[in-house]
GUNU-851828 format. One record per residue (C-alpha): residue number from 1; residue in three letters; x, y, z. Coordinates in steps of 0.02 Angstrom, whole numbers, plus 32768, in hexadecimal, padded with zeros to 4 digits. Layout:
N
SITE   n res    X    Y    Z
SITE NUM ALA    X    Y    Z
...
//
This chain:
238
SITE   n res    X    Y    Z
SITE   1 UNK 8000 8000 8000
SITE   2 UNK 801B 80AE 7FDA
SITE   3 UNK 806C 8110 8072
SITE   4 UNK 8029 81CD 80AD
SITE   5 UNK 80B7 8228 8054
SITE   6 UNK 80A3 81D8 7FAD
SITE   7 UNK 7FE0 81F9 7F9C
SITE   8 UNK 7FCC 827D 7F0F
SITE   9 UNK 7F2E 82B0 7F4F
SITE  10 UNK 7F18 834C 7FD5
SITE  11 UNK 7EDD 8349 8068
SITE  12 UNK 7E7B 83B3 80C3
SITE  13 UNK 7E38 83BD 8162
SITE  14 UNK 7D78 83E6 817D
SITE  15 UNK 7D2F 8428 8220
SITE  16 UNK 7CF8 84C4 8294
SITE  17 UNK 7D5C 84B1 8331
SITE  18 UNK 7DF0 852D 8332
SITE  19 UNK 7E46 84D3 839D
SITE  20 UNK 7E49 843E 8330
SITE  21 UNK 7E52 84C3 8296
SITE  22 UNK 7EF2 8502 82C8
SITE  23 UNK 7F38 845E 82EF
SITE  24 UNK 7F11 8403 824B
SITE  25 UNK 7F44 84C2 81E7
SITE  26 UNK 7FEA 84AB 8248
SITE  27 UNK 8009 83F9 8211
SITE  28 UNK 806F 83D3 8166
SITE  29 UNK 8003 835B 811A
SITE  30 UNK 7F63 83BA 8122
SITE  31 UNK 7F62 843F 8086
SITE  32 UNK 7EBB 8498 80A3
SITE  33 UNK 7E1F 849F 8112
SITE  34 UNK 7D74 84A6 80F1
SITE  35 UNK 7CCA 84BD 816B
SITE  36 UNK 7C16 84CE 816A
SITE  37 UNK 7B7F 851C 81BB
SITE  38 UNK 7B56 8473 8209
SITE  39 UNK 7C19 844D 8246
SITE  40 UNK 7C08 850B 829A
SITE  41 UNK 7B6C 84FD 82EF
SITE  42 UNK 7B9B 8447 833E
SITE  43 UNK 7C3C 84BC 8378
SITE  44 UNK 7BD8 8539 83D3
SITE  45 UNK 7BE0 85AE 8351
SITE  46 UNK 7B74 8641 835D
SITE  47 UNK 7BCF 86E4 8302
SITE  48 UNK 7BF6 86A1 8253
SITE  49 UNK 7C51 8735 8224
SITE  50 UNK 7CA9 8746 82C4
SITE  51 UNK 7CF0 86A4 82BB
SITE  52 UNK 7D14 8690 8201
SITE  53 UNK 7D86 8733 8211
SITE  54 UNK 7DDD 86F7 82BF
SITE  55 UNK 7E16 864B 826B
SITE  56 UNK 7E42 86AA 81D7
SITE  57 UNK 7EBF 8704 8244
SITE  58 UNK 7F11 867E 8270
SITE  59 UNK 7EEF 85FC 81C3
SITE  60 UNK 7F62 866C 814A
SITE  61 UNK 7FC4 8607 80C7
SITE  62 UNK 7F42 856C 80A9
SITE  63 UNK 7E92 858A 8059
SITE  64 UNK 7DEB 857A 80B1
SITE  65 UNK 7D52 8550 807B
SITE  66 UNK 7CC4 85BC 80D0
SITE  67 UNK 7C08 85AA 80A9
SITE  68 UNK 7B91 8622 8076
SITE  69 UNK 7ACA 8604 80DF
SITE  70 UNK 7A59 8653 8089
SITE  71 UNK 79D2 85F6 8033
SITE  72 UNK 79A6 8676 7F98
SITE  73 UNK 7A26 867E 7F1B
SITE  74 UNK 7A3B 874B 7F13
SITE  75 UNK 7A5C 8747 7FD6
SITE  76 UNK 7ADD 86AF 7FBC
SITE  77 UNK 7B2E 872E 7F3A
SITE  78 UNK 7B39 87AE 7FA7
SITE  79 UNK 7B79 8746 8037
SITE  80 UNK 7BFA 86E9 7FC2
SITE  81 UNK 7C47 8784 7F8C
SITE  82 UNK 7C58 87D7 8053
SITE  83 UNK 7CAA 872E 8084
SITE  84 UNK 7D2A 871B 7FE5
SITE  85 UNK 7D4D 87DA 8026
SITE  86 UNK 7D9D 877B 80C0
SITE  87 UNK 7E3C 873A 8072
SITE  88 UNK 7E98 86F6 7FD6
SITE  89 UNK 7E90 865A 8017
SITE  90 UNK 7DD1 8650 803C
SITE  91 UNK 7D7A 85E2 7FCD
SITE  92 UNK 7CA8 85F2 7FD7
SITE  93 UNK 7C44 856B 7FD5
SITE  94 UNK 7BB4 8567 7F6A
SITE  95 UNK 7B36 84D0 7F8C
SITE  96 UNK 7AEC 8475 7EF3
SITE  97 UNK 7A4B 84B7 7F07
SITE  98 UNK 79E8 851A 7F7A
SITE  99 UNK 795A 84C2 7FE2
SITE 100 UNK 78D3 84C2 7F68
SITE 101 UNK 7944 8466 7EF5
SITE 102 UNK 7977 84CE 7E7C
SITE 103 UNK 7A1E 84EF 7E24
SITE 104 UNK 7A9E 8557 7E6C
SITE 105 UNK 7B07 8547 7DBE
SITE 106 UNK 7AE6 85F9 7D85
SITE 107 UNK 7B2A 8643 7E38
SITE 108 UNK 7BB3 85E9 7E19
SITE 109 UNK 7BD3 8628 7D6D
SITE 110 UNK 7BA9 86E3 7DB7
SITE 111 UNK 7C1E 86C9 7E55
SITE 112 UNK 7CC0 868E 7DDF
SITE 113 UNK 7CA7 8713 7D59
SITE 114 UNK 7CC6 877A 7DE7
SITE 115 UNK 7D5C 8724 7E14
SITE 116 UNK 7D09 86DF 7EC4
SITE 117 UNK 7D5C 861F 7EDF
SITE 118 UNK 7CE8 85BA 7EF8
SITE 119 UNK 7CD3 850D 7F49
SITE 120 UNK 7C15 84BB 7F02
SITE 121 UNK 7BDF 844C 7F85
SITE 122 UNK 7B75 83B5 7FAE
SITE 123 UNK 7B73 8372 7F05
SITE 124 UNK 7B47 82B4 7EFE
SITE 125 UNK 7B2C 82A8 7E32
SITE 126 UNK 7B85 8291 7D90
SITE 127 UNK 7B0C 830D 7D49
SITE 128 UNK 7B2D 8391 7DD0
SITE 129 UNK 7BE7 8399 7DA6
SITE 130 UNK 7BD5 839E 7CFB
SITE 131 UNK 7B6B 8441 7D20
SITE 132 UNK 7BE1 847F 7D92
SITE 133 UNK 7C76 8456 7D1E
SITE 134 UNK 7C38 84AB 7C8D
SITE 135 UNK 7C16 856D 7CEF
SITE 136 UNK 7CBB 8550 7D41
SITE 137 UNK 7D5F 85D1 7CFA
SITE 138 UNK 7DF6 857D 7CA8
SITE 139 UNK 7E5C 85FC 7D12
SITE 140 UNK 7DF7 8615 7DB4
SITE 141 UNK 7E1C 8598 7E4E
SITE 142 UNK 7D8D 852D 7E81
SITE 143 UNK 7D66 849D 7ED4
SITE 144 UNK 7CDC 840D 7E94
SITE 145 UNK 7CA5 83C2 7F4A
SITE 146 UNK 7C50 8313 7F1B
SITE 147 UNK 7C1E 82CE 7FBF
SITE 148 UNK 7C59 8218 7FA9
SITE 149 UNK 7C30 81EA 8068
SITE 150 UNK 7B78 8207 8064
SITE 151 UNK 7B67 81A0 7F99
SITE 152 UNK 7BC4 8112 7FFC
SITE 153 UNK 7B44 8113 808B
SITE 154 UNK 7AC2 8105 800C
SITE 155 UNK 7B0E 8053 7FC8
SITE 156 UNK 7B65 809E 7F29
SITE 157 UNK 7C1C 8084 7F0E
SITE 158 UNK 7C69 812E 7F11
SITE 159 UNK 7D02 810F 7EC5
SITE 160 UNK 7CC0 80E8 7E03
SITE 161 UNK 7C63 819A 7E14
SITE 162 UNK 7D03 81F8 7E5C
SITE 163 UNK 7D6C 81BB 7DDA
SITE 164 UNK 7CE6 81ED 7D58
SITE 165 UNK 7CE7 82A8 7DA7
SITE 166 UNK 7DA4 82BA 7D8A
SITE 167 UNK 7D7F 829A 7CE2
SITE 168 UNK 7CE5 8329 7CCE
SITE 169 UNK 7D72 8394 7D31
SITE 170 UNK 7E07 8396 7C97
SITE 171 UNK 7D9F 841E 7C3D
SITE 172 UNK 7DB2 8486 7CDD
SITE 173 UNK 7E60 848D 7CF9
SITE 174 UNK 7E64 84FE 7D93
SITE 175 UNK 7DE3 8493 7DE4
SITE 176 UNK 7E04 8409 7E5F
SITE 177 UNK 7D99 838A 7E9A
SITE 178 UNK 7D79 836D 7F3A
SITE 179 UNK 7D48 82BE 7F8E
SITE 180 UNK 7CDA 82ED 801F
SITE 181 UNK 7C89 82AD 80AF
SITE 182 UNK 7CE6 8211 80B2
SITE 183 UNK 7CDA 8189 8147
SITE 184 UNK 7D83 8138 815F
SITE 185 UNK 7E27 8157 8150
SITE 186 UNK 7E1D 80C7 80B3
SITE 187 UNK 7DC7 8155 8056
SITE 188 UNK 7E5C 81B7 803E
SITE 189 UNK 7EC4 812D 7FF0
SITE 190 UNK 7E11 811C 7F7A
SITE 191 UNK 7E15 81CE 7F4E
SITE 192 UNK 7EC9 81C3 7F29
SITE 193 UNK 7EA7 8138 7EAF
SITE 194 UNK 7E12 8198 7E65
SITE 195 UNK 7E8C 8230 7E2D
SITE 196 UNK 7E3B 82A0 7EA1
SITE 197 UNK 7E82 8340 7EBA
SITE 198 UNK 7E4C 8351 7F73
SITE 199 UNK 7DFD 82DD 800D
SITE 200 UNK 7DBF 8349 80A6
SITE 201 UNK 7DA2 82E7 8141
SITE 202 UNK 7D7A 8308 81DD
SITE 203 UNK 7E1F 8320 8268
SITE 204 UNK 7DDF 8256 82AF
SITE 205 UNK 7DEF 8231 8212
SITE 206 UNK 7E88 8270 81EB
SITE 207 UNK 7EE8 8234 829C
SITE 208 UNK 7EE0 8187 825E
SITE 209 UNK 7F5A 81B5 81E4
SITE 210 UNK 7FD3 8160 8252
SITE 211 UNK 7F93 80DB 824D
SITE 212 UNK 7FBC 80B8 819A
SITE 213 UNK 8028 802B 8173
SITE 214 UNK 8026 7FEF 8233
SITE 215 UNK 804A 7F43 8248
SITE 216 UNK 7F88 7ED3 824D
SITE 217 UNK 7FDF 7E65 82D0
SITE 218 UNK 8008 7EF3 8343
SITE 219 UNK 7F5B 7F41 8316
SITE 220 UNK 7F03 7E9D 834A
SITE 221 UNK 7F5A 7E86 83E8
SITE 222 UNK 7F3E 7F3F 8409
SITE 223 UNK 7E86 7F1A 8415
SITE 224 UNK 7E8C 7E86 8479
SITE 225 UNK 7EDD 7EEC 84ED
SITE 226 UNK 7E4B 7F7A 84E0
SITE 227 UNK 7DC9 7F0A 84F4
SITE 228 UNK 7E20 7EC0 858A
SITE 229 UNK 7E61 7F54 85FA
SITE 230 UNK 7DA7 7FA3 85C6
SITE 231 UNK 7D59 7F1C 8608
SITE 232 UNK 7DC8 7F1A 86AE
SITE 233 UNK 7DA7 7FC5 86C7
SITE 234 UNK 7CE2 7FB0 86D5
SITE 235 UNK 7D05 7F2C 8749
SITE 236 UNK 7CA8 7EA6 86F8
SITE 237 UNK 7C65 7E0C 8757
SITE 238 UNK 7C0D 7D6E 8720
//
């Protein structure tokens, strides 16, 4: 198997803690960070703005993906373009669609005429990239996030469909693709082989990253040895 330092694709970290923020922007191996209004308000989050500019202070030299909230597509405008004010290395994420279903596409194609990076979210189809794909500038940064977790949780393979996406990406050259929401550490090795740009996982994710390579003996006995000293410490009887 492939080891961490030879993967080709990025990684990036995805969460709302800054604590854990600053920790995974500090680490080598993680190239970017991305978030989301869900991932905030689990953190506690209650001043968007307040907090997107204080971890912006501190997240300098990686880029960061930062959603907009509105649900009508002229308020998501104006929001995108106040947060890709923030920074150069802000990237706004745009979801598919707004709640009644229908097409963000033309935002996006408004937001990167402008020059705005963008970072289209919660995509789950062929179809949807293609849309995506075909508004997106040959010179403009942007990130394609296909969220490979949640098609796997649904029974599909993920992998054929990822690999299909880098394809729909080669007329976009400053795009990357983006494998998100995955569910194991496994997933990074499947994005890898995919072609994907980018995989952002979340930091619990991303800790196991030691554990790659690690011998299965070792790893067995290791979990004897949980089960046991768990097991001692409840002070179970029969």
């Amino acid at each position: 198997m492939k080891k961490v330092k030879e993967l080709k694709v990025k990684l990036f970290a995805d969460g709302a803690d800054k604590a854990s923020m600053l920790e995974m922007y500090a680490n080598p191996l993680i190239q970017g960070l991305t978030t989301n209004p869900t991932l905030m308000r689990k953190a506690g989050v209650t001043d968007y703005r307040a907090f997107c500019k204080d971890i912006l202070g501190h997240i300098r030299h990686k880029s960061l993906s930062l959603e907009v909230f509105s649900d009508a597509f002229d308020e998501m405008e104006r929001q995108a373009l106040e947060i890709a004010s923030w920074g150069q290395n802000v990237y706004v994420k745009i979801p598919i669609s707004n709640t009644q279903g229908e097409s963000a596409v033309g935002l996006v194609k408004r937001l990167v005429a402008q020059n705005v990076k963008v970072n289209v979210t919660a995509i789950m189809t062929l179809a949807q990239v293609r849309d995506v794909v075909n508004v997106l500038s040959t010179t403009v940064p942007s990130y394609v996030s296909v969220f490979a977790g949640r098609i796997a949780d649904t029974g599909r393979p993920a992998l054929p469909l990822m690999a299909a996406a880098v394809e729909l990406l080669k007329i976009a050259p400053a795009s990357e693709l983006i494998w998100a929401s995955p569910r194991e550490l496994y997933n990074i090795f499947e994005a890898d082989l995919a072609g994907c740009h980018i995989i952002t996982a979340t930091p619990d994710v991303l800790k196991k990253l030691s554990l790659v390579g690690y011998d299965l003996d070792v790893y067995s006995l290791d979990t004897v040895k949980m089960f046991y000293n768990d097991a001692v410490a409840a002070g179970f009887k029969l």
